[in-house]
C-alpha positions, 0 to 999 in steps of 0.5 A: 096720036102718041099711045102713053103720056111721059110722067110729066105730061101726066102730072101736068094732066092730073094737076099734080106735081111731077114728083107725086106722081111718080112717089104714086107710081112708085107705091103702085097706086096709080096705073103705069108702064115702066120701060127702062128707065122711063115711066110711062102712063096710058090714057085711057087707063088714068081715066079708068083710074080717075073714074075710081077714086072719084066713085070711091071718094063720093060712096066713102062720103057720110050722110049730111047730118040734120038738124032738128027742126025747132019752134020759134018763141015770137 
């Protein structure tokens, strides 16, 4: 079992293009090795890192708004 994932096997795993990974890497939003020329990911650490944004995406989402309740004329 290989230890990290080449930048296009992450992007494949994410469901993302090759080039937005790596736009990612480059800002430091996503977590990677770089070794040489090479950019590197770790799996467990792009789960960590999913894990994340998902908890970040469903705490940032508002509350439903309710409707108020109306009587109908019949």
């Amino acid at each position: 079992m290989k230890a990290t994932l080449t930048s296009r096997e992450t992007a494949q795993y994410l469901g993302i293009s090759y080039w937005k990974l790596l736009e990612l890497a480059k800002a430091g939003a996503i977590p990677h090795i770089r070794v040489g020329n090479r950019v590197l990911f770790r799996q467990p650490s792009i789960m960590a890192w999913l894990e994340a944004r998902e908890q970040a995406s469903v705490a940032a989402e508002p509350e439903p708004i309710q409707g108020k309740i109306r009587r109908l004329r019949g």
